[in-house]
Backbone bond lengths (Angstrom), bond angles and torsions (degrees), N, CA, C in turn:
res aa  C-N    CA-C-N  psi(-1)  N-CA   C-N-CA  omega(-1)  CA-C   N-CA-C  phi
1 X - - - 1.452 - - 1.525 109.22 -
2 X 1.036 111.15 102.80 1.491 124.02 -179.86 1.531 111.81 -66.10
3 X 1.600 113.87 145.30 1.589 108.15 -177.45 1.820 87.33 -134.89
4 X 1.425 107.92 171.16 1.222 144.19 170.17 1.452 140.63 -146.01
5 X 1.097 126.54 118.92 1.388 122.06 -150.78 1.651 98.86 -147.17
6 X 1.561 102.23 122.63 1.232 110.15 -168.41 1.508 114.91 -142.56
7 X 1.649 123.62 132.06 1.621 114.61 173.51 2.046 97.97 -138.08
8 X 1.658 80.26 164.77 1.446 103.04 -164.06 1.641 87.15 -105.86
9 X 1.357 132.08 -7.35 1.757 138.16 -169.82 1.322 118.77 -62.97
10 X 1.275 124.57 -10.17 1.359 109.18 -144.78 1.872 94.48 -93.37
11 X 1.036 107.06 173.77 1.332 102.33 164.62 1.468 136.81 -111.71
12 X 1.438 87.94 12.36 1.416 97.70 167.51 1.811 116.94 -144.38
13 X 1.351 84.21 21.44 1.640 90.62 170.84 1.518 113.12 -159.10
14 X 1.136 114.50 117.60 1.566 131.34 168.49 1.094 121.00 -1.50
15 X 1.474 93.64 -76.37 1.690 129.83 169.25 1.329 125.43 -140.58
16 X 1.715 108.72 135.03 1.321 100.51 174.62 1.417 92.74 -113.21
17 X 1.741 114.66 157.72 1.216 115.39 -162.23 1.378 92.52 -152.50
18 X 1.527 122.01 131.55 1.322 131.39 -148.14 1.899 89.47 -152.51
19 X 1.695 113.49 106.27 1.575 114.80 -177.89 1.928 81.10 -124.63
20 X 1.388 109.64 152.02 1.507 129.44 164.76 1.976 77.19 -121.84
21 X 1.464 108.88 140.16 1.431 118.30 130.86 1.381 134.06 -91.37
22 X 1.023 125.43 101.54 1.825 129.69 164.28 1.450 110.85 -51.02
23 X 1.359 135.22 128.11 0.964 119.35 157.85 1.790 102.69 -179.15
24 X 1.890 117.27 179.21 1.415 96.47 -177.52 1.516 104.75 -68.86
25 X 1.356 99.42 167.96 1.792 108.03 164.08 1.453 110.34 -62.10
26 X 1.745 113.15 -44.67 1.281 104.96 -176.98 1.384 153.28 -55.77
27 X 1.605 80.93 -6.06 1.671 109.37 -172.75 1.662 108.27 -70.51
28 X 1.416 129.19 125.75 0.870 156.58 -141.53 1.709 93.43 -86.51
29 X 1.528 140.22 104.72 1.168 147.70 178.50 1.344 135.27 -126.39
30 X 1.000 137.75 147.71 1.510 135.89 166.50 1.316 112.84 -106.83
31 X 1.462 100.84 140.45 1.772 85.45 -176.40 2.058 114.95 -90.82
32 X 0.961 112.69 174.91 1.742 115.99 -162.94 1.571 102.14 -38.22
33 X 1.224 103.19 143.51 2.361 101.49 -177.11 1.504 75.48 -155.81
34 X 1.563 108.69 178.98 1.107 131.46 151.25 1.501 114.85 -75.54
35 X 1.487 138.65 144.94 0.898 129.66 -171.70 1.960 100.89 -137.95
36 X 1.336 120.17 -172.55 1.559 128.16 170.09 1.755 96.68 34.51
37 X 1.179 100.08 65.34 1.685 104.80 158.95 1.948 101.26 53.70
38 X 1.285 117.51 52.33 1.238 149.90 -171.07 1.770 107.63 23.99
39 X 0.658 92.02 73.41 2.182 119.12 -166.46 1.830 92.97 -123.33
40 X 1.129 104.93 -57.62 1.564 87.52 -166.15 1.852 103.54 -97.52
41 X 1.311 107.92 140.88 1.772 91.56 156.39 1.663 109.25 -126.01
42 X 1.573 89.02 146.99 1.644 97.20 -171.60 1.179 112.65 175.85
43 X 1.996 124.12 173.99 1.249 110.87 -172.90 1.334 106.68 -82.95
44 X 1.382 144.70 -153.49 1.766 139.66 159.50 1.313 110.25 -121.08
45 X 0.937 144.80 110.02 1.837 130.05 174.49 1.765 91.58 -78.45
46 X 1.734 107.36 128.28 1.285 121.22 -170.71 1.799 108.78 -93.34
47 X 1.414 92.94 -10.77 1.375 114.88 -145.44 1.972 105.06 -55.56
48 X 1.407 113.34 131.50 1.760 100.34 -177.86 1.837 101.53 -76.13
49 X 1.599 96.04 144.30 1.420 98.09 163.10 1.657 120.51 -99.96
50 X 1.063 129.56 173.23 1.522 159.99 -121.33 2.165 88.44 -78.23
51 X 1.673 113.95 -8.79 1.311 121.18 -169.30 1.703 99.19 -125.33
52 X 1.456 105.65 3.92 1.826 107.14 167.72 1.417 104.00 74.93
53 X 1.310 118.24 0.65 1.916 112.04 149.00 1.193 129.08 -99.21
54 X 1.590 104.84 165.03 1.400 99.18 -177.26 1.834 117.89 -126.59
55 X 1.154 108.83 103.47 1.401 128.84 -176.70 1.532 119.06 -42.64
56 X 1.428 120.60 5.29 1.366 119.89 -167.04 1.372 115.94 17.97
57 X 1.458 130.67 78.61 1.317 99.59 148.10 1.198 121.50 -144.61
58 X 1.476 145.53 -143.35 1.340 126.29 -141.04 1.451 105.00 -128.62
59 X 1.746 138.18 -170.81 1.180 123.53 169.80 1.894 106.28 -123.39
60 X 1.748 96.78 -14.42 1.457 101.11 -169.37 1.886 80.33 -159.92
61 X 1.449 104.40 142.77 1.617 98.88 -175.63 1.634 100.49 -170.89
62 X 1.412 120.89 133.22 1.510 117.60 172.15 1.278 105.49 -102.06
63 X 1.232 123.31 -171.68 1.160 140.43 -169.63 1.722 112.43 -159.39
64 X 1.433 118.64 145.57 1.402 132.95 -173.92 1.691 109.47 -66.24
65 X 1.122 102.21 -8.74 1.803 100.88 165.22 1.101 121.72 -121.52
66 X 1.776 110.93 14.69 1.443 102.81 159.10 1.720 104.06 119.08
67 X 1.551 93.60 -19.68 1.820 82.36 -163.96 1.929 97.24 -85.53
68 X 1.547 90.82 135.11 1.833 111.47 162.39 1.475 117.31 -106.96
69 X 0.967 92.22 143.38 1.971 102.37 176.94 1.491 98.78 -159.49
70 X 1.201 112.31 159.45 1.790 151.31 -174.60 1.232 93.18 -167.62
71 X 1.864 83.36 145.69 1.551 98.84 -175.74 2.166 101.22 -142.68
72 X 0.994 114.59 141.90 1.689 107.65 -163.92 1.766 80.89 -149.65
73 X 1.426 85.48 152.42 1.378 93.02 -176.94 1.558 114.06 -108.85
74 X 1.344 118.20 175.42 1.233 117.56 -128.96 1.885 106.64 -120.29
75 X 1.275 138.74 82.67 1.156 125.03 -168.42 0.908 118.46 -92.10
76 X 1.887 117.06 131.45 1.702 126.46 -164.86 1.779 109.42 -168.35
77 X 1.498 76.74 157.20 1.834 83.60 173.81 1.166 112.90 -120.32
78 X 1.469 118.54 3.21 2.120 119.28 154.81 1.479 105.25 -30.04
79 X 1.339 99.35 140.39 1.163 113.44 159.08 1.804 103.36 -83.02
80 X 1.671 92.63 138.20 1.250 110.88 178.41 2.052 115.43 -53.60
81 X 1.292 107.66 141.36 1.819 104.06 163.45 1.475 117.33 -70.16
82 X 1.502 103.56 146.94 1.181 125.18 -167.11 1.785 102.96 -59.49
83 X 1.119 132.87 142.08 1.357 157.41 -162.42 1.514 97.16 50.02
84 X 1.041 126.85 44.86 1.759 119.75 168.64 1.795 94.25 -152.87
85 X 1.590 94.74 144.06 1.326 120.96 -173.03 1.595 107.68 -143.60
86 X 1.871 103.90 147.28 1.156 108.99 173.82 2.201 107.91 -65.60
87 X 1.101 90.54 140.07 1.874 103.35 -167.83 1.591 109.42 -110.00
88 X 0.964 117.17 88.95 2.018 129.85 -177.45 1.738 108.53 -36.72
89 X 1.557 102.55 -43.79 0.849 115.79 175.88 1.882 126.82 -65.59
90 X 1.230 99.79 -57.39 1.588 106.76 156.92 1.510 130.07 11.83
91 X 0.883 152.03 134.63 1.208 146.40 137.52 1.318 117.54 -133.84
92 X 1.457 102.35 119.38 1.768 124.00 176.14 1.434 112.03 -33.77
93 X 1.564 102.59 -48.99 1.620 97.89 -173.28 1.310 110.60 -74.08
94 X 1.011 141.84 -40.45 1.947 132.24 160.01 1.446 115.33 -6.84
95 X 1.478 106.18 -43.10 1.901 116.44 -162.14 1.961 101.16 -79.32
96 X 1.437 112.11 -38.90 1.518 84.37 177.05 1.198 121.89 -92.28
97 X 1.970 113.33 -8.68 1.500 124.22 148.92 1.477 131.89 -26.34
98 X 1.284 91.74 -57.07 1.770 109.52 -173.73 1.435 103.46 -67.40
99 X 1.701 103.28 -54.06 2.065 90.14 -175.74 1.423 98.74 -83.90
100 X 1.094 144.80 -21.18 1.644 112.68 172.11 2.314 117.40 -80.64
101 X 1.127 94.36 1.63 1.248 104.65 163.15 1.724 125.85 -77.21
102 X 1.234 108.54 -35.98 1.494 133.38 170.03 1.153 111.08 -59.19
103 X 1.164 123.27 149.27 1.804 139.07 171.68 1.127 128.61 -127.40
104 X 1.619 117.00 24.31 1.570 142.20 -134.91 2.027 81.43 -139.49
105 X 1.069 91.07 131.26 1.664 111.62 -174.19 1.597 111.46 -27.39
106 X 1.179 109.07 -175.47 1.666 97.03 169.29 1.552 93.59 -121.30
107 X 1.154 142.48 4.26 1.601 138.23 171.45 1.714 101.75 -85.22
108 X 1.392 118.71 -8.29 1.733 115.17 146.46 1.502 140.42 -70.27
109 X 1.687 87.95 -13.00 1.398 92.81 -173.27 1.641 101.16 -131.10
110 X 1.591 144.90 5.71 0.990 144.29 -152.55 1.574 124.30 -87.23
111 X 1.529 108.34 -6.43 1.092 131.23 169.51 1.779 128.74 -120.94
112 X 1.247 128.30 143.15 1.414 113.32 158.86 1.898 134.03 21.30
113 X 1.600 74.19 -99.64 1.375 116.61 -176.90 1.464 107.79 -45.76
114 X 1.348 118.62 -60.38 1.077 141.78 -147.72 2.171 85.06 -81.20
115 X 1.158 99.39 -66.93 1.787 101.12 -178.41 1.482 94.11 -48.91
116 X 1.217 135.19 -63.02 1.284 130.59 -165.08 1.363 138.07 -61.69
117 X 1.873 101.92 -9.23 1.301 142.81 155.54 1.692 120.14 -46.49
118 X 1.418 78.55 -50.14 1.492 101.20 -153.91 2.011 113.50 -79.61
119 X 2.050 86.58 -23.47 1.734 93.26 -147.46 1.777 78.22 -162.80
120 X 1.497 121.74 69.59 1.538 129.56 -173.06 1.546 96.71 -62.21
121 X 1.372 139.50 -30.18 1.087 129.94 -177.45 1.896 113.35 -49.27
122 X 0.932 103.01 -36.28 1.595 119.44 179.74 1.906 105.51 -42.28
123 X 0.784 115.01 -44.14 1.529 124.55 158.54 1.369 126.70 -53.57
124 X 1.440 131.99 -9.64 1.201 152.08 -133.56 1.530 97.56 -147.35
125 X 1.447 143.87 -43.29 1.311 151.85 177.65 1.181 128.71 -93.72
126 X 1.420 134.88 92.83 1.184 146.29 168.68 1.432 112.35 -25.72
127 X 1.464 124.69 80.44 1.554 115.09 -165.70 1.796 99.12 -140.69
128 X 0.992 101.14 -166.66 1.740 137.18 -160.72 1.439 87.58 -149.64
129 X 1.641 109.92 139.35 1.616 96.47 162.57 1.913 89.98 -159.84
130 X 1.470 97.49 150.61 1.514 99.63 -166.35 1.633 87.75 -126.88
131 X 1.063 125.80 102.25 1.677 131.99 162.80 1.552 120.35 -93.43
132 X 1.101 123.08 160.01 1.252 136.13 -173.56 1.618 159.37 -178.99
133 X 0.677 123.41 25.13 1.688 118.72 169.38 2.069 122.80 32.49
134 X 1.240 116.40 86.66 1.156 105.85 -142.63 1.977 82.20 -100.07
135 X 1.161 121.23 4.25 1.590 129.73 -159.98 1.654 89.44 -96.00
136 X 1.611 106.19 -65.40 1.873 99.60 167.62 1.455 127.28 -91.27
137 X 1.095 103.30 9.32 1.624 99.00 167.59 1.745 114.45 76.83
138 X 1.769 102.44 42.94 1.346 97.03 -170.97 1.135 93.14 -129.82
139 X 1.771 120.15 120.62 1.546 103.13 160.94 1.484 122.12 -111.47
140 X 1.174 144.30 -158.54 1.587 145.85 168.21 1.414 100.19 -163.56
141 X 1.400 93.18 134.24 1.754 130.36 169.13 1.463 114.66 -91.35
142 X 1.234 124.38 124.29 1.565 121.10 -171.17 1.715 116.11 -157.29
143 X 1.453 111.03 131.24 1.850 96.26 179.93 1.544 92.53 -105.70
144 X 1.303 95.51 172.38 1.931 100.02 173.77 1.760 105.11 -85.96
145 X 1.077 102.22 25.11 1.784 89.89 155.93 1.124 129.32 -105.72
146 X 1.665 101.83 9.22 1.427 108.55 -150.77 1.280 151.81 152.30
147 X 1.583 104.71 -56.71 1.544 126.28 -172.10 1.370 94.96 -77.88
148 X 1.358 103.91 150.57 1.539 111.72 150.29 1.570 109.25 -146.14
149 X 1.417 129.90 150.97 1.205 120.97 161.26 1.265 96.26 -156.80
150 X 1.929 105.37 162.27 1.825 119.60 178.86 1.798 90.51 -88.75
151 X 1.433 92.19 141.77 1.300 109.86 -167.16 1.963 90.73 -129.47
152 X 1.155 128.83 177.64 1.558 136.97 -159.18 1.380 112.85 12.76
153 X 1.481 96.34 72.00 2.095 109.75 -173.49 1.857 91.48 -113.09
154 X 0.947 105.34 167.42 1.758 119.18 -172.72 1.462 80.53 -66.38
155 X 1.361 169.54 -49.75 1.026 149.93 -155.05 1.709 113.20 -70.90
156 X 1.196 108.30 -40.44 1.613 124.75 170.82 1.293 121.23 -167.74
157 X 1.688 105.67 119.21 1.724 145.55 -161.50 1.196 82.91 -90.69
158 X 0.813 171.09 -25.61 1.194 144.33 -155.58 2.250 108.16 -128.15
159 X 1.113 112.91 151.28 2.010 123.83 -173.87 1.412 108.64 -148.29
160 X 1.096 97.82 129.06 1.588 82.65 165.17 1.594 93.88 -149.96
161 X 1.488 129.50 145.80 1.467 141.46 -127.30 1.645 92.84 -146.26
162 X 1.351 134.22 134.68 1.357 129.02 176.49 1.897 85.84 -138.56
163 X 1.335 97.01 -164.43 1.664 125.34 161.01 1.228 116.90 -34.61
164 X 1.477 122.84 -52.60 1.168 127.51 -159.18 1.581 127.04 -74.24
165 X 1.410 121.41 -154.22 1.205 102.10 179.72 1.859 90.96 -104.18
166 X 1.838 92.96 163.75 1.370 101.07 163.20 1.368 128.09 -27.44
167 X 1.507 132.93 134.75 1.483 118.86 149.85 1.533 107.84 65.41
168 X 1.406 102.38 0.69 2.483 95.87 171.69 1.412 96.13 -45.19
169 X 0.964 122.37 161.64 1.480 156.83 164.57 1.862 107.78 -94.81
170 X 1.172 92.37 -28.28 1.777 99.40 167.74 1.324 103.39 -93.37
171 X 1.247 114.73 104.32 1.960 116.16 168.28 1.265 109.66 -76.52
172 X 1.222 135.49 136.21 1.425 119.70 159.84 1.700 113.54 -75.42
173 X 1.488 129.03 158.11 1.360 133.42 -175.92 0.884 105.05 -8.83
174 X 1.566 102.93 -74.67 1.379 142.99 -138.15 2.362 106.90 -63.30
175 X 0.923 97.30 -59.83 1.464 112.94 147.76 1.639 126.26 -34.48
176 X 1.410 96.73 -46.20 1.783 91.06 -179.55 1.905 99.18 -77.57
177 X 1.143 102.08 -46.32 1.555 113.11 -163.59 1.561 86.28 -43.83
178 X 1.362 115.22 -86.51 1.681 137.29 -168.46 1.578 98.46 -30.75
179 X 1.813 129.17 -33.69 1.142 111.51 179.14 1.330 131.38 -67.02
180 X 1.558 95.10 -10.91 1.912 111.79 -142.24 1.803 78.93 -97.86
181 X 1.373 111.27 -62.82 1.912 129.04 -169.07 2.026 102.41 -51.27
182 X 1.743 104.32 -13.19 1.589 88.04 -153.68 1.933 84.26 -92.40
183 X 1.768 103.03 -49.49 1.142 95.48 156.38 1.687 133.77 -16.33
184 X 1.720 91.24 -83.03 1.524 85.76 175.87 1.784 129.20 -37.57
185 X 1.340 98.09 -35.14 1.301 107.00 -158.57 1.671 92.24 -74.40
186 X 1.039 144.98 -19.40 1.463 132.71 -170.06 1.179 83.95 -94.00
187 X 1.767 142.37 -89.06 1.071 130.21 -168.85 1.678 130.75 -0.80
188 X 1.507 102.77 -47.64 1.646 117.22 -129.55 1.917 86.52 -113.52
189 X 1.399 115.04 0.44 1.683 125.61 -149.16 1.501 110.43 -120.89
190 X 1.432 111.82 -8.03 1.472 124.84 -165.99 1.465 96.04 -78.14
191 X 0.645 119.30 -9.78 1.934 105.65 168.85 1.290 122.77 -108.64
192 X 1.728 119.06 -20.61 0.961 112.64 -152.22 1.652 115.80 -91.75
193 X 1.220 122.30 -156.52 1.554 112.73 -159.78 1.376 106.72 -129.16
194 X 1.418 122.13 142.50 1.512 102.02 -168.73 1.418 154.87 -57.25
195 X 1.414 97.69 -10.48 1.102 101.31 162.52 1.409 118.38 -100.91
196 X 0.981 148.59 10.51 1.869 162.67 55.16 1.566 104.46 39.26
197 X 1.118 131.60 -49.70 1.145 143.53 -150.98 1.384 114.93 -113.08
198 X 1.475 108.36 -25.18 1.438 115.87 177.58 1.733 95.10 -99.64
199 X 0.633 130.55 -26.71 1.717 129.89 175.99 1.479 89.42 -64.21
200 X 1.246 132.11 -36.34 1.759 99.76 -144.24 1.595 81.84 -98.50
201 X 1.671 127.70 -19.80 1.426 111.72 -177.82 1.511 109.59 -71.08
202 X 1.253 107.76 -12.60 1.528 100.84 -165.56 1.620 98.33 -94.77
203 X 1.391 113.51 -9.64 1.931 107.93 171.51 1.433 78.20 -82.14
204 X 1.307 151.84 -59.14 1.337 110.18 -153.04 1.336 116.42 -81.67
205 X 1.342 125.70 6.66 1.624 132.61 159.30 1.243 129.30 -55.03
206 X 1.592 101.51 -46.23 1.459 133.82 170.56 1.565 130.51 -81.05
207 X 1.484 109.49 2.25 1.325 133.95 175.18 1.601 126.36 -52.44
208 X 1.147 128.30 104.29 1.469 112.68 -171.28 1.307 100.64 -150.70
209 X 1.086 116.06 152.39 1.774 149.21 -167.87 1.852 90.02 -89.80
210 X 1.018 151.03 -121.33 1.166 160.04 28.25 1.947 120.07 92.39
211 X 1.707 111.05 133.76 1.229 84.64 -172.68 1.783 93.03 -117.24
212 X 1.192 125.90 -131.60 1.001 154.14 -152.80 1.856 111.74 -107.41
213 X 1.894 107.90 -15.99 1.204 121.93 169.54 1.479 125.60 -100.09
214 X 2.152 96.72 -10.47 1.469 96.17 169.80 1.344 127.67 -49.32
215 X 1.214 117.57 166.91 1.482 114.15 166.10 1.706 118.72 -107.15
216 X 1.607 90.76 88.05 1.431 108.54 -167.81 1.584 91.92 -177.47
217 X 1.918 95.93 131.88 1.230 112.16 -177.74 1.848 110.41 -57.67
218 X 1.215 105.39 164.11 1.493 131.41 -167.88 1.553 96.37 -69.17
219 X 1.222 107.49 -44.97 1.993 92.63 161.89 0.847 132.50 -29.11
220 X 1.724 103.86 -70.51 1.416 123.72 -150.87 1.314 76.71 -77.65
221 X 1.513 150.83 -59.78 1.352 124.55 -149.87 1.367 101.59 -44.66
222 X 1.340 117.39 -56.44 1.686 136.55 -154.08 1.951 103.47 -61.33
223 X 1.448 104.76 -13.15 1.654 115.24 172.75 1.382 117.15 -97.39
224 X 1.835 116.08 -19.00 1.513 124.22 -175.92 1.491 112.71 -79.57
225 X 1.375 104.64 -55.47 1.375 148.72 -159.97 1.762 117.67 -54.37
226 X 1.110 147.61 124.55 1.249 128.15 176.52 1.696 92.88 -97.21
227 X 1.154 132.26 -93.41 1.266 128.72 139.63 2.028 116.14 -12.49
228 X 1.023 103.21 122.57 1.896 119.32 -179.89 1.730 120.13 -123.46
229 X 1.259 113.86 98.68 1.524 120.77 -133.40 1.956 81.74 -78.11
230 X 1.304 115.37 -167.29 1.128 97.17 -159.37 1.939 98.07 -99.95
231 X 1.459 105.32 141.10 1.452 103.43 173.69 1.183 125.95 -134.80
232 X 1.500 112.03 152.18 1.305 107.92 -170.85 1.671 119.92 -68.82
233 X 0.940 125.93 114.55 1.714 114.74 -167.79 1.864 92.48 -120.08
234 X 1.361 115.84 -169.83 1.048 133.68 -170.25 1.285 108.30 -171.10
235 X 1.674 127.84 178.26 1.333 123.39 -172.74 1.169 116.37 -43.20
236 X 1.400 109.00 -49.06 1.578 141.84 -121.97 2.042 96.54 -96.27
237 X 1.826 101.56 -19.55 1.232 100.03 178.11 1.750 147.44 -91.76
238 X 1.066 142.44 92.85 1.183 143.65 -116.83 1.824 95.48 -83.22
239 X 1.480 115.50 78.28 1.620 110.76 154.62 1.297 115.75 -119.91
240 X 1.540 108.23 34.98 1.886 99.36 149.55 1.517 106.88 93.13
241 X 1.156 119.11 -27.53 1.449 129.00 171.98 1.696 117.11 -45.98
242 X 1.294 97.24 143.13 1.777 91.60 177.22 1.431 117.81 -71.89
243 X 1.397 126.34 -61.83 1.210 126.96 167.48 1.544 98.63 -111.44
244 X 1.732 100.49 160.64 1.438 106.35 147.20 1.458 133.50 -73.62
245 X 1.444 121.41 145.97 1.352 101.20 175.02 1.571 99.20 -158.62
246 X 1.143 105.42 121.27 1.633 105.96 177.28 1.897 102.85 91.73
247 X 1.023 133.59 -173.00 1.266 161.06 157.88 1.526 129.99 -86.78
248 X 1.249 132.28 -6.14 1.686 128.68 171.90 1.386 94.38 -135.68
249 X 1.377 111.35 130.36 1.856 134.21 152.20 1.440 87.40 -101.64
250 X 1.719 71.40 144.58 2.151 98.16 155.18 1.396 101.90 153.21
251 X 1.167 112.12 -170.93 1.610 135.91 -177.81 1.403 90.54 -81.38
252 X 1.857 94.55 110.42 2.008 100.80 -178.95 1.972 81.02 -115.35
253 X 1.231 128.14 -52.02 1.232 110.33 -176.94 1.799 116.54 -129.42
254 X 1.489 92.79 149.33 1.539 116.85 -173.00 1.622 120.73 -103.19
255 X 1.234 128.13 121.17 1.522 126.83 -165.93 1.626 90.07 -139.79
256 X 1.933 82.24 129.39 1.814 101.22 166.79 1.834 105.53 -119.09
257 X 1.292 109.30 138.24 1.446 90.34 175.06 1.596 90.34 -137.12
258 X 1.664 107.24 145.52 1.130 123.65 -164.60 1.620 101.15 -126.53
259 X 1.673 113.28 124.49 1.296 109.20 170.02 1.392 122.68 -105.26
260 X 1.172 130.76 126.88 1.500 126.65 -168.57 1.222 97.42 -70.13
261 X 1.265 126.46 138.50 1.971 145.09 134.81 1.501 117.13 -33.22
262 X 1.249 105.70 -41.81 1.465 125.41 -154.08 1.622 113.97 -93.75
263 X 1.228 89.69 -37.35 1.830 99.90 -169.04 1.528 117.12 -137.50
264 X 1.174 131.22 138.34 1.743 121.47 161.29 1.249 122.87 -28.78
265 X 1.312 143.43 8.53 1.261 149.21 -157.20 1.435 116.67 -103.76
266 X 1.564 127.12 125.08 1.440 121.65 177.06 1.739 95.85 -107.67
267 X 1.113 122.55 153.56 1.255 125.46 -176.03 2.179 82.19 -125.78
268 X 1.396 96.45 128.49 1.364 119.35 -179.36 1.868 127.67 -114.62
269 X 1.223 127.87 81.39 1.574 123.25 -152.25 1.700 82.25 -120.28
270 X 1.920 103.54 135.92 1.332 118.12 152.10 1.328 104.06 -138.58
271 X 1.714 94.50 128.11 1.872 85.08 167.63 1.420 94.77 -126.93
272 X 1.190 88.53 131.37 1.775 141.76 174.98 2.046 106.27 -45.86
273 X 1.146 115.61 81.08 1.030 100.69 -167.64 2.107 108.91 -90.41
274 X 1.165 116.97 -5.90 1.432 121.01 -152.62 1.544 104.26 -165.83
275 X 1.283 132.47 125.58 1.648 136.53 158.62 1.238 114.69 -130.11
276 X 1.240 122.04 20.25 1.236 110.27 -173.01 1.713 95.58 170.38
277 X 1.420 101.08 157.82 1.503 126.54 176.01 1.209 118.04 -40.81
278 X 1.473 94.39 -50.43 1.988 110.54 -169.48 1.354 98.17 -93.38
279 X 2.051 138.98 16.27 1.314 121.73 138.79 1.416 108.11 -89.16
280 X 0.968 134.36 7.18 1.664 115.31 175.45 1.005 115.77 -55.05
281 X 2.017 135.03 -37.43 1.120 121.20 -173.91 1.295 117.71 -92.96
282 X 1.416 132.79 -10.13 1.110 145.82 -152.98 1.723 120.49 -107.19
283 X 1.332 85.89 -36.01 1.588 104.25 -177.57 1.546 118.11 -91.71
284 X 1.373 152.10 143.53 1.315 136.46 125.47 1.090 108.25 -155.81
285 X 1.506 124.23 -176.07 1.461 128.95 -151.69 1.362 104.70 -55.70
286 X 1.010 129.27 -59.21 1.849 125.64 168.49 1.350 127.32 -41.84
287 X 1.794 107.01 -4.41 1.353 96.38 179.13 2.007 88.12 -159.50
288 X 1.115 100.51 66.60 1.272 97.77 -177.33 1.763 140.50 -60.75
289 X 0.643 132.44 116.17 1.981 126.80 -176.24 1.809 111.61 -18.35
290 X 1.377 110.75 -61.13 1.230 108.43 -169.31 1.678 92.23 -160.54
291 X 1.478 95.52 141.24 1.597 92.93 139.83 1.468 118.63 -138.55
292 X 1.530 84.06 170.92 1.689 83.67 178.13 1.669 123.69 -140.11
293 X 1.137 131.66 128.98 1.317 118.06 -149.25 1.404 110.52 -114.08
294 X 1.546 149.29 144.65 1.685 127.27 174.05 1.169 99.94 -139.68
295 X 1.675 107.79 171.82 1.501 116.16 176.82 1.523 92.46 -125.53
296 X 1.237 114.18 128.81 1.608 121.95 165.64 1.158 120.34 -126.69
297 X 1.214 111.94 110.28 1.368 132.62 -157.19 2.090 91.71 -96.91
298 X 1.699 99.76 133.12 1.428 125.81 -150.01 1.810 79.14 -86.87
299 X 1.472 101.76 156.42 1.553 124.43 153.48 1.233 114.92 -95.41
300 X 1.690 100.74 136.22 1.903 99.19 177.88 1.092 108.28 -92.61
301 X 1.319 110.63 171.09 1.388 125.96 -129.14 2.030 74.23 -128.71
302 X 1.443 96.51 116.66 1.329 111.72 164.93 1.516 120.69 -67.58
């Protein structure tokens, strides 16, 4: 169960933007590069879908004019809207592909309708999707059933995005915790230095209640948990994943993205916690696989 946690508070950064991906280890990945003739930066999910291709696309990804998106998928028992169906074929990551591929405003894409206009498949994918404009300071919250709303508006700097649907009134745990730690974390961050600052988002990445020996199903961990230590799942086990693949789910990679106040500059960090089966025992946030850190310096806007 993938989370996202994002504020517009800081005083020396736009946005701080804090994604864990949930997912198996086995899933076939690249870690963050420049990508589309070095326009987009982000990780690649390599992974083949259900027709033996592979859609390259991303789960959280910026772009040289500013546009951000993450995309998490969406767990529910709604019945689907009329002329839209769950799609085998599908892949979630396509949707923040397509708008960070674009060079076409973000007041084309800032709503629903308007994204779903653009890229009808979006109706079709059980998702969460966090879009945004990081140049004017506009983002939007939206599920594919529907919802959309502007989220880090002067009324409230601070989002944070799980499984569920947009705007529930039912938070899961995991959501309240991440609201209370993201808080803290702006408060407690006004002095510190950036790489100061990216350490403390990545303890709250790595945040967890409970492991894998509690006595509490593999759900509920995956609903407590901000961080999801690694578990053994199988088809048959319900953590939200598209397919199974391999033997260990959990939080394999962690992304902070930092927007300067000051300058065109996005500062971009993922560390690589998991690629495979045989890192489950070896790897975790205290001792992570790799990281990798960039500076992507924004295009002005004629």
């Amino acid at each position: 169960m993938c989370i996202l946690l994002a504020s517009s508070a800081h005083p020396r950064y736009s946005l701080i933007l804090i994604s864990n991906r949930d997912e198996f280890y086995e899933r076939e990945t690249q870690h963050t590069t420049l990508d589309k003739d070095e326009f987009i930066l982000c990780p690649i999910d390599l992974a083949l879908n259900s027709e033996g291709t592979s859609k390259r696309g991303t789960w959280c990804g910026v772009n040289k004019d500013g546009k951000i998106s993450v995309v998490l998928n969406l767990r529910h028992n709604r019945p689907r809207q009329a002329g839209s169906s769950a799609n085998p074929v599908f892949s979630r990551g396509s949707v923040p592909m397509k708008f960070l591929s674009e060079r076409t405003p973000f007041s084309e894409w800032d709503t629903f309708e308007k994204f779903a206009h653009k890229f009808p498949a979006l109706r079709n994918g059980d998702l969460n999707l966090f879009v945004g404009d990081c140049k004017a300071g506009k983002f939007t919250a939206m599920d594919s059933f529907g919802l959309s709303m502007p989220v880090l508006t002067s009324e409230n700097r601070s989002f944070v995005m799980s499984n569920d649907f947009v705007g529930s009134s039912e938070k899961w745990p995991k959501v309240k915790t991440a609201e209370t730690l993201l808080l803290q974390l702006v408060r407690n961050s006004t002095t510190a230095t950036e790489d100061q600052l990216i350490e403390q988002c990545l303890q709250i990445a790595s945040y967890s209640e409970c492991d894998e020996s509690s006595a509490i199903s593999k759900e509920q961990l995956t609903t407590r948990n901000i961080f999801v230590p690694p578990l053994s799942a199988n088809s048959k086990t319900n953590v939200g994943a598209t397919l199974a693949c391999g033997r260990y789910y959990g939080t394999r990679s962690q992304i902070v993205v930092l927007v300067s106040r000051t300058e065109p500059v996005v500062t971009f960090v993922e560390q690589v916690l998991h690629d495979s089966d045989s890192d489950a025992t070896t790897f975790s946030p205290s001792n992570p696989k790799q990281r990798v850190k960039f500076k992507l310096n924004l295009e002005s806007r004629l």
